[in-house]
ZATORVO-517619 format. One record per residue (C-alpha): residue number from 0; x, y, z; residue in one letter. Coordinates in pm, whole numbers, plus 50000, padded with zeros to 5 digits. Example, Ala and Ser with C-alpha at 12.3 -4.5 7.8 and 13.67 -1.06 7.14 Angstrom:
{pt 0; {51230; 49550; 50780}; "A"}
{pt 1; {51367; 49894; 50714}; "S"}
END
This chain:
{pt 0; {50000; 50000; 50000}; "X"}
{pt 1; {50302; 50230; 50087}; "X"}
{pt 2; {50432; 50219; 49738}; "X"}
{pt 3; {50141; 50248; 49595}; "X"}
{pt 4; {50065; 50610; 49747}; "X"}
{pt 5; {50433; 50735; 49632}; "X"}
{pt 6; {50331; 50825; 49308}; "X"}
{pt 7; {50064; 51016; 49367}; "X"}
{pt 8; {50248; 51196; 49648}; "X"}
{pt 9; {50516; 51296; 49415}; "X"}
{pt 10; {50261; 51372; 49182}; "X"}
{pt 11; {50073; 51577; 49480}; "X"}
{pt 12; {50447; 51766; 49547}; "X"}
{pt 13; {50483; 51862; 49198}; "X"}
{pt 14; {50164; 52006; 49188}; "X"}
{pt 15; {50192; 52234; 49473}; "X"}
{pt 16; {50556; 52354; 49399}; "X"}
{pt 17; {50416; 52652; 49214}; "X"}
{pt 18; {50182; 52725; 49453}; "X"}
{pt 19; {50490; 52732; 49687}; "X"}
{pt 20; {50683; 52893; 49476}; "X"}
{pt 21; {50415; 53174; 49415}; "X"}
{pt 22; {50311; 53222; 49749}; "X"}
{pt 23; {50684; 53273; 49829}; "X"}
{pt 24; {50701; 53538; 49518}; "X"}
{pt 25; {50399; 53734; 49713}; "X"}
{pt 26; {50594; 53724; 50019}; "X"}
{pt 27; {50925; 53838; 49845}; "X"}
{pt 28; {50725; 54130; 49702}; "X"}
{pt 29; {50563; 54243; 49988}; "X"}
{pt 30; {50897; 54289; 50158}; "X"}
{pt 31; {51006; 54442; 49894}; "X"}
{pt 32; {50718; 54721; 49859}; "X"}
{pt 33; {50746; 54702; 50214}; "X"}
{pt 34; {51096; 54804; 50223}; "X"}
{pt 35; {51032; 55039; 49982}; "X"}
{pt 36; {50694; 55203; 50096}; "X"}
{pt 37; {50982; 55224; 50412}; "X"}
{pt 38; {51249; 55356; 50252}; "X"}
{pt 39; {51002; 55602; 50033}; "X"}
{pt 40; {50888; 55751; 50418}; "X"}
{pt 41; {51251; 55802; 50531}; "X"}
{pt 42; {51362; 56007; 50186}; "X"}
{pt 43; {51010; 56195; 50181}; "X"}
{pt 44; {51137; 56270; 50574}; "X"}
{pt 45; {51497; 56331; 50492}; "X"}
{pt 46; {51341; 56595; 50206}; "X"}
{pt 47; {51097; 56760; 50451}; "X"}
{pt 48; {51428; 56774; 50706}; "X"}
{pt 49; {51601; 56920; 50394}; "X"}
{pt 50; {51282; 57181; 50322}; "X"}
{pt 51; {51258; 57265; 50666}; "X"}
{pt 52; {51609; 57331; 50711}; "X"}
{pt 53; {51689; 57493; 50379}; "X"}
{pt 54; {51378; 57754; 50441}; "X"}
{pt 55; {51506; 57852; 50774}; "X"}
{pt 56; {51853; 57924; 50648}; "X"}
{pt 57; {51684; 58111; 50358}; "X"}
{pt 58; {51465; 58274; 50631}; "X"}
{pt 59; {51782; 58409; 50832}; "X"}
{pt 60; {51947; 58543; 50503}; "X"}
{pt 61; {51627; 58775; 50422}; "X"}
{pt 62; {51652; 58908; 50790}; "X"}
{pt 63; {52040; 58949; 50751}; "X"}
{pt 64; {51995; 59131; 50364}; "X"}
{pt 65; {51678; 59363; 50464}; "X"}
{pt 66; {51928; 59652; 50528}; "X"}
{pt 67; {52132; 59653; 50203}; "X"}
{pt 68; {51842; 59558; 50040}; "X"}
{pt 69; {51653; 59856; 50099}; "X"}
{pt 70; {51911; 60086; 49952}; "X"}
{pt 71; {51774; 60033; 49619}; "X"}
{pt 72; {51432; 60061; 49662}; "X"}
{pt 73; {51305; 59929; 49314}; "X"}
{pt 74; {51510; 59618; 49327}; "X"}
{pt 75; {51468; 59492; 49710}; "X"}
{pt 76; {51260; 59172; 49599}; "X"}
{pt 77; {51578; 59071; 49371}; "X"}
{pt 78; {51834; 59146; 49667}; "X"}
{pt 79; {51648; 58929; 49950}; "X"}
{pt 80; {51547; 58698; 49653}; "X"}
{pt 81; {51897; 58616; 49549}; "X"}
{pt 82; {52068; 58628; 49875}; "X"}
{pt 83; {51708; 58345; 50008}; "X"}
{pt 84; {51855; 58177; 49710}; "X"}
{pt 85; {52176; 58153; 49789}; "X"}
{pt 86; {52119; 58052; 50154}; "X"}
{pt 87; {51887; 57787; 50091}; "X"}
{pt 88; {52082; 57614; 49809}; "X"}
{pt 89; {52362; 57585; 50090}; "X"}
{pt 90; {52214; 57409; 50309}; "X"}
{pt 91; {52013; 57138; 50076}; "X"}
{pt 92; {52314; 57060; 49957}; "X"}
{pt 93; {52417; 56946; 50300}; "X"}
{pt 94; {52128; 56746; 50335}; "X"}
{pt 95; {52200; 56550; 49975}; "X"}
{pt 96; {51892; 56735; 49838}; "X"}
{pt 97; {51884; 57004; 49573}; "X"}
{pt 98; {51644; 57362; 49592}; "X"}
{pt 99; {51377; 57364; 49322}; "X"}
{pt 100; {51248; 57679; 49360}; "X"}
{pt 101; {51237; 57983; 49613}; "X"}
{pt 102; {50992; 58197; 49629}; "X"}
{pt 103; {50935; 58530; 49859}; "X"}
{pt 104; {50602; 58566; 49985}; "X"}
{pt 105; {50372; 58896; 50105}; "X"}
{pt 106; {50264; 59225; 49949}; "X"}
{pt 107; {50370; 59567; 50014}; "X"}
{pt 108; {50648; 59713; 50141}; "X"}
{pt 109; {50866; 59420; 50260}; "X"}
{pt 110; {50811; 59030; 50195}; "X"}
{pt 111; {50841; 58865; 50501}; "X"}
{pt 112; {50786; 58515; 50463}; "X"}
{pt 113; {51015; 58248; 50226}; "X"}
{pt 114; {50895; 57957; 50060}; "X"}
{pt 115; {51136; 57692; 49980}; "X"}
{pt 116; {51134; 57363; 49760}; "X"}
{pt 117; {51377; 57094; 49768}; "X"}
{pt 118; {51368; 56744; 49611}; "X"}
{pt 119; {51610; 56429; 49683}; "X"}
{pt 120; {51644; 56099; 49538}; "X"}
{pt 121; {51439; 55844; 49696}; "X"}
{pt 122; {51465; 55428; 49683}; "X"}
{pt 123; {51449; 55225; 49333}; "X"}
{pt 124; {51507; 55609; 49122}; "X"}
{pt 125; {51193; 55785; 49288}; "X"}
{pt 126; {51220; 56151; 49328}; "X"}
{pt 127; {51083; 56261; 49643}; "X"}
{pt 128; {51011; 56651; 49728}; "X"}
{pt 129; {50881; 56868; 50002}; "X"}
{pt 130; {50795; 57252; 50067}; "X"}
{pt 131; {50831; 57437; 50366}; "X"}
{pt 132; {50768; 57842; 50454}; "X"}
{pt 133; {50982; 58025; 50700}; "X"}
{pt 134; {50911; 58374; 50798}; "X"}
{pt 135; {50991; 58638; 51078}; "X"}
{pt 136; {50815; 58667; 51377}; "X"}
{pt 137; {50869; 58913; 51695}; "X"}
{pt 138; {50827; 58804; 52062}; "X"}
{pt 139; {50820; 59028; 52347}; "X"}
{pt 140; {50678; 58992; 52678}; "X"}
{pt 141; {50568; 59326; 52924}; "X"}
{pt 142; {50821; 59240; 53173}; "X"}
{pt 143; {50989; 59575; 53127}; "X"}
{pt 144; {50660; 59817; 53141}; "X"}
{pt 145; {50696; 60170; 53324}; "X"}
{pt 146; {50746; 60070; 53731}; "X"}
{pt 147; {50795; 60425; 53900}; "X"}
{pt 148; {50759; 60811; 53816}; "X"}
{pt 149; {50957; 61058; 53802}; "X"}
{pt 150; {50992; 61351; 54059}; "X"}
{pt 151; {51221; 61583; 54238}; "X"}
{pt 152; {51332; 61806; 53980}; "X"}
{pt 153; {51324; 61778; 53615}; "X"}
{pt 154; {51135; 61553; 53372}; "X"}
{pt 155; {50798; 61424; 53529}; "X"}
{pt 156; {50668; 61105; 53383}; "X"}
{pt 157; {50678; 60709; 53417}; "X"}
{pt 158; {51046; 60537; 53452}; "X"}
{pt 159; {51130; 60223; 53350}; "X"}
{pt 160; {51481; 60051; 53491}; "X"}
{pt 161; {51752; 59915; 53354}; "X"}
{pt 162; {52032; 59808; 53532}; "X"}
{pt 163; {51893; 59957; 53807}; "X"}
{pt 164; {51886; 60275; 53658}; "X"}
{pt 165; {51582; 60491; 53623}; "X"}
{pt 166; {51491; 60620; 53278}; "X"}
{pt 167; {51184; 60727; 53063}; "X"}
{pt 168; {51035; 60492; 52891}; "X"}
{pt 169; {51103; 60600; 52479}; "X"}
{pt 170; {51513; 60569; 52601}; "X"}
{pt 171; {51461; 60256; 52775}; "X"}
{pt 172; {51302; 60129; 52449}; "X"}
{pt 173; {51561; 60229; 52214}; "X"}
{pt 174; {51863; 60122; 52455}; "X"}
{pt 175; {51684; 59802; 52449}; "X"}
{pt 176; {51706; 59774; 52032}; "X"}
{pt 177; {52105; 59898; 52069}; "X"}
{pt 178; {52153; 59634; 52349}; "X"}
{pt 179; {52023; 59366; 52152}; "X"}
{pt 180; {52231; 59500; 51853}; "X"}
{pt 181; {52544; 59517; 52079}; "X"}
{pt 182; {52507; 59174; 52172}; "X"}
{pt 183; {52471; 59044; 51843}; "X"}
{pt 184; {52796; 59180; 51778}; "X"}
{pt 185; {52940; 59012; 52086}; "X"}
{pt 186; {52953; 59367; 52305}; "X"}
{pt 187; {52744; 59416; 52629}; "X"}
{pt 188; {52574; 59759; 52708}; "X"}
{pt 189; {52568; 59859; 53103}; "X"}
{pt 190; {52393; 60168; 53233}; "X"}
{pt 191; {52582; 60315; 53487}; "X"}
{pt 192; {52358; 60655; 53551}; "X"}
{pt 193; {52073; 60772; 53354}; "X"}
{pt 194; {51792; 61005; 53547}; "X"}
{pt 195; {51868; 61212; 53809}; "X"}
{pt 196; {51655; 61486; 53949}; "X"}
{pt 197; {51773; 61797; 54053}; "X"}
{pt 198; {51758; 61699; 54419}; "X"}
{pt 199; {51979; 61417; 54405}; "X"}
{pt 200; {52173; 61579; 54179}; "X"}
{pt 201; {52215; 61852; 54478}; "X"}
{pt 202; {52351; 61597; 54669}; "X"}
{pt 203; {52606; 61496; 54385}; "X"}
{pt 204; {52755; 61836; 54351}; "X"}
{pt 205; {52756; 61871; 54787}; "X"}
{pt 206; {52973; 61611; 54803}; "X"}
{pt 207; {53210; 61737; 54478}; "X"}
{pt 208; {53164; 62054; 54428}; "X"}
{pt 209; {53352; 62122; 54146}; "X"}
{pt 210; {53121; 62225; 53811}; "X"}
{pt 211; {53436; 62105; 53606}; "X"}
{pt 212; {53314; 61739; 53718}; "X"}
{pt 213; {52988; 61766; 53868}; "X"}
{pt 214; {52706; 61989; 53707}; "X"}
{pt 215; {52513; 62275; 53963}; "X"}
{pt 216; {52152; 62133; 54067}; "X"}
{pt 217; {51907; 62216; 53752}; "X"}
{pt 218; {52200; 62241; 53479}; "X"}
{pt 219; {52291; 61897; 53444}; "X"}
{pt 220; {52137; 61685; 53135}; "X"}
{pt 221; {52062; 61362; 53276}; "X"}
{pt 222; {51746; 61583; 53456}; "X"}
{pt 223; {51560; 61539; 53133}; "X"}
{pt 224; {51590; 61175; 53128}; "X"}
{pt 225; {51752; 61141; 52823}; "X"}
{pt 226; {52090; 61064; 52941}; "X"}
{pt 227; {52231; 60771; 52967}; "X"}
{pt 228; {52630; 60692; 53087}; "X"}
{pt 229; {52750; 60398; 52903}; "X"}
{pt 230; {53007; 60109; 52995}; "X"}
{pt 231; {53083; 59857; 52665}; "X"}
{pt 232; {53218; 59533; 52778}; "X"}
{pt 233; {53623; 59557; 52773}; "X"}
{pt 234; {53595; 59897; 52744}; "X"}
{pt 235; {53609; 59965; 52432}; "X"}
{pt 236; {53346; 60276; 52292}; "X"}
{pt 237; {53375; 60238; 51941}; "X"}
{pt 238; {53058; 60002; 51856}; "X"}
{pt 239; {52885; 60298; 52012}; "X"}
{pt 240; {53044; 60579; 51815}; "X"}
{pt 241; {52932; 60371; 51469}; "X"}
{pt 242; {52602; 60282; 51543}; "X"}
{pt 243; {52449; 60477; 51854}; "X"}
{pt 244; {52329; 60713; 51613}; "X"}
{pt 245; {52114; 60420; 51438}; "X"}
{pt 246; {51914; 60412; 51778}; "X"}
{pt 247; {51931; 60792; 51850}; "X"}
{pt 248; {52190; 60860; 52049}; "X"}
{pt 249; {52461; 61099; 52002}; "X"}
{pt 250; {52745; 61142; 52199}; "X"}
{pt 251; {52741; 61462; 52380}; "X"}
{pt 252; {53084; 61518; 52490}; "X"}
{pt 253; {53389; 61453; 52334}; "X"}
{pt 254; {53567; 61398; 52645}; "X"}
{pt 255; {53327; 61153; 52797}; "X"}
{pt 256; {53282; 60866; 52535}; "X"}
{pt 257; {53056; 60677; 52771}; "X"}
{pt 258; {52810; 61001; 52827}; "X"}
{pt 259; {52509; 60914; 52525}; "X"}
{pt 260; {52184; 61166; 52482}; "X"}
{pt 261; {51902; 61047; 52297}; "X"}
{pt 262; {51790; 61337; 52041}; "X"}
{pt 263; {51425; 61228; 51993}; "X"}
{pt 264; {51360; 61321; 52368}; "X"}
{pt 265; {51062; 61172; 52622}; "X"}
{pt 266; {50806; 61269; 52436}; "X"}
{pt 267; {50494; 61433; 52549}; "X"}
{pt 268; {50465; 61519; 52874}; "X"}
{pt 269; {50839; 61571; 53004}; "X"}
{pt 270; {50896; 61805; 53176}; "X"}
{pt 271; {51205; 62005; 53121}; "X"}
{pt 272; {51309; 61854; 52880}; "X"}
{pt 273; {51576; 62075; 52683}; "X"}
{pt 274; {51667; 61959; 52324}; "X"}
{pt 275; {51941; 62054; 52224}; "X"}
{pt 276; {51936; 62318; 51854}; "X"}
{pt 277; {51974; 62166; 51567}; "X"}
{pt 278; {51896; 61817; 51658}; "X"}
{pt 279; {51710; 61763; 51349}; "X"}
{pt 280; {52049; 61668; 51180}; "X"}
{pt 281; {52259; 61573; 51452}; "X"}
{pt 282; {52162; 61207; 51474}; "X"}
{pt 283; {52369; 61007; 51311}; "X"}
{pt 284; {52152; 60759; 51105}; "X"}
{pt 285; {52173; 60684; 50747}; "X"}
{pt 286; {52064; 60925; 50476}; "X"}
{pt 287; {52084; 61248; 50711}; "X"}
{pt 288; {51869; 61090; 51000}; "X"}
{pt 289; {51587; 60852; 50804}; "X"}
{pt 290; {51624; 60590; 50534}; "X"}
{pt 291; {51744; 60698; 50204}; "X"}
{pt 292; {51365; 60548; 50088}; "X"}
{pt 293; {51138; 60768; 50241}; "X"}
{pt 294; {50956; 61028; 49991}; "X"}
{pt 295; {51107; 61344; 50003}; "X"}
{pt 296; {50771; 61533; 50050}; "X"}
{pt 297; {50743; 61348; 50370}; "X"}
{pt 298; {51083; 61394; 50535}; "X"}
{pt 299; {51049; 61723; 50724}; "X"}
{pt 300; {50704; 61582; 50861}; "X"}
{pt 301; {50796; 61261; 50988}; "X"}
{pt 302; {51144; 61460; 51133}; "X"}
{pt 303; {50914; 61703; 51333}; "X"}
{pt 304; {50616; 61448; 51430}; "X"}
{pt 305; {50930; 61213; 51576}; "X"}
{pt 306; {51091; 61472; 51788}; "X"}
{pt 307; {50746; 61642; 51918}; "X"}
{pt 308; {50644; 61267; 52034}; "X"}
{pt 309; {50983; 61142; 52160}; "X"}
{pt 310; {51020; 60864; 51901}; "X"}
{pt 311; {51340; 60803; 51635}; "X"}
{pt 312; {51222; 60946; 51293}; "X"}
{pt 313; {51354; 60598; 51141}; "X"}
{pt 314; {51084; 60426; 51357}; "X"}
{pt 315; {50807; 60632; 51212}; "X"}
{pt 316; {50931; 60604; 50869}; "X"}
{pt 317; {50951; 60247; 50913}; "X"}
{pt 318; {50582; 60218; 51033}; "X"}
{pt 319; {50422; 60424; 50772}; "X"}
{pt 320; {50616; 60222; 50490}; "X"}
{pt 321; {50515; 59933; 50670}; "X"}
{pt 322; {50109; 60051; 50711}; "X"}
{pt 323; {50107; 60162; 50336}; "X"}
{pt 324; {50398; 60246; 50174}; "X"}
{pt 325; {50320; 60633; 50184}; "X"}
{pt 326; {50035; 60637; 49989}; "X"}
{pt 327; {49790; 60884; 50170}; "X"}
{pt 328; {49503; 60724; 49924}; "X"}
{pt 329; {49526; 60386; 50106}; "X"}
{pt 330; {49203; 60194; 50209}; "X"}
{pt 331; {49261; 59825; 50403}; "X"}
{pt 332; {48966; 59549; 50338}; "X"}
{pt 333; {48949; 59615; 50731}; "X"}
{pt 334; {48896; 59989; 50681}; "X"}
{pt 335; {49198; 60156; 50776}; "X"}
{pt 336; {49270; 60474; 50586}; "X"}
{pt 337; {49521; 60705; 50460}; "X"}
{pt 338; {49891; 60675; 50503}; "X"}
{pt 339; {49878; 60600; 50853}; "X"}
{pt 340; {49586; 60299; 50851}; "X"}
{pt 341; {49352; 60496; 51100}; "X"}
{pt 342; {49064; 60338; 51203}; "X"}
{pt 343; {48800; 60613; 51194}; "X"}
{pt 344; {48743; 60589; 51591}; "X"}
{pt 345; {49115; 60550; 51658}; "X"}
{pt 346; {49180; 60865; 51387}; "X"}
{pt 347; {48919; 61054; 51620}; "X"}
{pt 348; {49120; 60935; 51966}; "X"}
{pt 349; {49430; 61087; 51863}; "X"}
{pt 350; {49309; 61413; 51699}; "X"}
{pt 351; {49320; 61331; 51321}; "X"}
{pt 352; {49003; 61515; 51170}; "X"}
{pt 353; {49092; 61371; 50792}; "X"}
{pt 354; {49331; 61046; 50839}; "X"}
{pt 355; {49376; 61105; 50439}; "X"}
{pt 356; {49593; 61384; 50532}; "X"}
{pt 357; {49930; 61311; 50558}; "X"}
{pt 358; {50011; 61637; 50771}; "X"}
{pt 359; {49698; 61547; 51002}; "X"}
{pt 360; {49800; 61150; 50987}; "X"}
{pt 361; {50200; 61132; 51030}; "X"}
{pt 362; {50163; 61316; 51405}; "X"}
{pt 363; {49920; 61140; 51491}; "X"}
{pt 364; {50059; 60784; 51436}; "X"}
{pt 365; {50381; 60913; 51599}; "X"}
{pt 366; {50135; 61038; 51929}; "X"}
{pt 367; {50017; 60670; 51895}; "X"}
{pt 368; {50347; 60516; 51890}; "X"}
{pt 369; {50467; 60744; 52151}; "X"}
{pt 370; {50159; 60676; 52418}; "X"}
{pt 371; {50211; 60296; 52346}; "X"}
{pt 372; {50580; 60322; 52469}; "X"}
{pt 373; {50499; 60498; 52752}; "X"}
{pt 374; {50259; 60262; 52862}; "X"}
{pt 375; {50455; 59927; 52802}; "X"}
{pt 376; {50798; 60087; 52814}; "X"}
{pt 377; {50901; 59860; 52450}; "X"}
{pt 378; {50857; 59947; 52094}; "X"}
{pt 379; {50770; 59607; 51999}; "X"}
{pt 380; {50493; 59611; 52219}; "X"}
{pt 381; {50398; 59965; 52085}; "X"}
{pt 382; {50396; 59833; 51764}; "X"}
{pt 383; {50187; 59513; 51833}; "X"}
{pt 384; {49933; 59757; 52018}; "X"}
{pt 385; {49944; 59976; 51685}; "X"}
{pt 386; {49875; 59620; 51506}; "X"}
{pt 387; {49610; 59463; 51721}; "X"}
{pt 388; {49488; 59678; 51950}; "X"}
{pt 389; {49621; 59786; 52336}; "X"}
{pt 390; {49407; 59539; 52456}; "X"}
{pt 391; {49568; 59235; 52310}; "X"}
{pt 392; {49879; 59332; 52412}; "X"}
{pt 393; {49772; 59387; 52797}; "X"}
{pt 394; {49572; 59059; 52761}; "X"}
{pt 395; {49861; 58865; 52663}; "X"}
{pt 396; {50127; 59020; 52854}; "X"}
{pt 397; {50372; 59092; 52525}; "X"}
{pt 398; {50321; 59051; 52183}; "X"}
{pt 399; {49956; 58874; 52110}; "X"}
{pt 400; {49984; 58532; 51944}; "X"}
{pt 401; {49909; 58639; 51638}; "X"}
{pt 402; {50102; 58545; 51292}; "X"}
{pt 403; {50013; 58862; 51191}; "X"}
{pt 404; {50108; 59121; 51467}; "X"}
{pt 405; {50419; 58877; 51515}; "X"}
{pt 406; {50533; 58926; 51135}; "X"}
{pt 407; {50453; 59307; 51132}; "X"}
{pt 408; {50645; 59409; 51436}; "X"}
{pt 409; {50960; 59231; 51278}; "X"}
{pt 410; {50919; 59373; 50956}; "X"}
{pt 411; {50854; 59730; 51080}; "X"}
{pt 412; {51192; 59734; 51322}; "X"}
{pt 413; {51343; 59577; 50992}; "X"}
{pt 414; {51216; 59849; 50841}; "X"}
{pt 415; {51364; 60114; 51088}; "X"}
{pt 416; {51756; 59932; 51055}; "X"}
{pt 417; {51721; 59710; 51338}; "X"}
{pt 418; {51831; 59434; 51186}; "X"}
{pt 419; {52094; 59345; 51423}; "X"}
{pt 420; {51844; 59393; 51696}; "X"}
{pt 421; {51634; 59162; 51565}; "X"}
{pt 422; {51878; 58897; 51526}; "X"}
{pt 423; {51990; 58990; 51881}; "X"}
{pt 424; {51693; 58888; 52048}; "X"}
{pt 425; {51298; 59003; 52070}; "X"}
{pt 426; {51253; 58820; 51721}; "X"}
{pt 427; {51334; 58483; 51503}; "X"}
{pt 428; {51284; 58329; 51185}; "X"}
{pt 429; {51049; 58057; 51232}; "X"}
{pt 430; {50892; 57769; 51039}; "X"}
{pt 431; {50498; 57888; 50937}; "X"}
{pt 432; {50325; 57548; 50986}; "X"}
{pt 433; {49920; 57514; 50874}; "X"}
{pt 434; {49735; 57708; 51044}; "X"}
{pt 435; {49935; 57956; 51106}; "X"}
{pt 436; {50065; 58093; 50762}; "X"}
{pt 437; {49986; 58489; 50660}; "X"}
{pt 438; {49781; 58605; 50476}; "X"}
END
């Protein structure tokens, strides 16, 4: 009986060989899709990594180029969209992948966002490719808001500190943007003295009495509030002397390099407060004291608005590019009008009858500017209130969450040559995920 079944057994093997043989094909290809399904997630990974990575470099070198960029004002999209270009081509190649395209993203005055496509070669030949955005972004908390008012002689107002040192809040502000600078450049700003009223500053000159040294009570400058004395780490004064004015500062004496004034003033409301003639021209900031950009009709407007509220004229040129590139005709899809974007109740709070008139507009958004720094004691919060709303700002405790008011902060102290501040601290370039791109 045994032999009698071995044919058919062999005939019974040779039958299901191919079925063998077939299932194990099916199981060979279903490691191999699997492997490759596997090895198609890692490279479409590895080219995200690559898009990610690539953006944010090409992020950084719009930030770094806004300044140079701006000097030809017809031909800024080409600078940041070359030097993008540049960066993110870089750093794909570090990654194995290769930039497909780069392209700047947002309207008006400055783009402020970077999009970024890469592509790598994935398992069996596949291409694989993957986009990413990067933009700016500003991020400031309230922590430094006005603590303390003045009195005793002098300017009367709110005073912020910094290193311990009372000031008002407009110079607190811009020291902050030249600190932040001065670190980026690997220097560290101390205040050593800034207000002093005229009763401590009796006390001073009791104890040296010498006016070669040590000003009478009521003639000494740092009674306005404006003065700041100045250490740089090491000692050494010369980042000051080539970019205080930027901020400005000027230095008032040529015998004391760490003694620094700040032209615009405290705004309204100081007290005292004695500007010195001619300060118009005396800060030291590029294209006679505002950007080589800004309409010549404008000029002596914005100069005069900026020093009557206590703000840099390079900050108010920097917002009204920013709100609508100077055109007095403006209208948002919100409703904001004229060259300023008023909204007709806020154009009412601060005095402007007609916001579509640039003489009646430009004080007015420097009055705005100037109460929001006196309240927060920051001009990126003063700018996010200008953005969103005063509200926001208090309800948050810094700059609101918004992409928005995040992106138009940076791109307005861009704007104003603050670069270096930027990259210093208070803002980054960060990835724009979905959900939170601009508009």
């Amino acid at each position: 009986m045994m032999r009698g079944l071995r044919p058919g057994l062999r005939r019974q093997q040779g039958q299901a060989m191919p079925v063998v043989l077939a299932v194990a094909a099916v199981a060979l290809a279903c490691v191999l899709g699997l492997g490759a399904v596997g090895g198609l997630r890692v490279a479409s990974g590895g080219a995200r990594l690559a898009a990610d990575l690539a953006a944010l470099s090409a992020g950084r070198a719009l930030l770094g180029a806004i300044p140079a960029a701006l000097v030809d004002p017809w031909g800024v999209r080409h600078h940041l969209a070359k030097a993008a270009s540049q960066a993110a081509a870089a750093s794909a190649r570090g990654t194995g992948a290769t930039v497909t395209a780069v392209r700047l993203l947002g309207d008006g005055a400055l783009p402020m966002q970077v999009e970024v496509r890469v592509a790598r070669r994935g398992p069996l030949g596949v291409r694989v490719s993957a986009t990413a955005r990067a933009g700016l972004a500003a991020t400031a908390t309230a922590a430094g808001g006005p603590v303390g008012w003045a009195s005793g002689g002098g300017y009367t107002g709110p005073v912020v500190y910094r290193d311990g040192k009372p000031m008002c809040p407009a110079v607190a502000a811009a020291f902050d943007l030249m600190d932040r600078a001065a670190r980026a450049s690997g220097f560290d700003l101390v205040v050593v003295s800034a207000f002093r009223s005229d009763a401590e500053q009796a006390v001073l000159f009791a104890r040296h009495p010498d006016p070669k040294w040590v000003a009478p009570p009521g003639r000494s400058r740092h009674r306005d509030s404006t003065e700041l004395d100045l250490v740089v780490s090491g000692g050494i004064h010369a980042w000051l002397t080539r970019h205080a004015g930027a901020f400005g500062f000027v230095q008032r004496y040529s015998w004391e390099p760490w003694h620094w004034g700040f032209l615009p003033g405290c705004g309204v409301g100081a007290a005292g407060s004695a500007r010195p003639a001619g300060a118009a021209g005396a800060m030291a900031t590029p294209a006679g004291g505002m950007q080589s950009w800004v309409p010549g009709r404008y000029r002596d407007v914005i100069a005069r608005s900026a020093r009557a509220a206590g703000i840099a004229p390079t900050l108010l040129a920097a917002l009204l590019k920013a709100e609508s590139d100077f055109d007095p005709r403006s209208v948002s899809s919100a409703g904001a009008q004229g060259i300023a974007q008023f909204m007709p109740g806020t154009a009412r709070g601060m005095g402007v009858d007609d916001p579509f008139d640039p003489a009646q507009a430009i004080p007015g958004a420097a009055r705005l500017i100037a109460s929001g720094i006196r309240e927060f004691g920051s001009v990126p919060l003063a700018l996010a209130a200008y953005n969103a709303g005063g509200g926001a700002v208090r309800r948050y405790g810094g700059i609101p969450p918004y992409a928005e008011t995040q992106a138009y902060v940076a791109k307005v102290l861009a704007l104003a040559g603050q670069g270096g501040a930027l990259a210093g601290g208070g803002a980054s370039v960060v990835l724009m995920r979905a959900g939170s791109l601009l508009a």
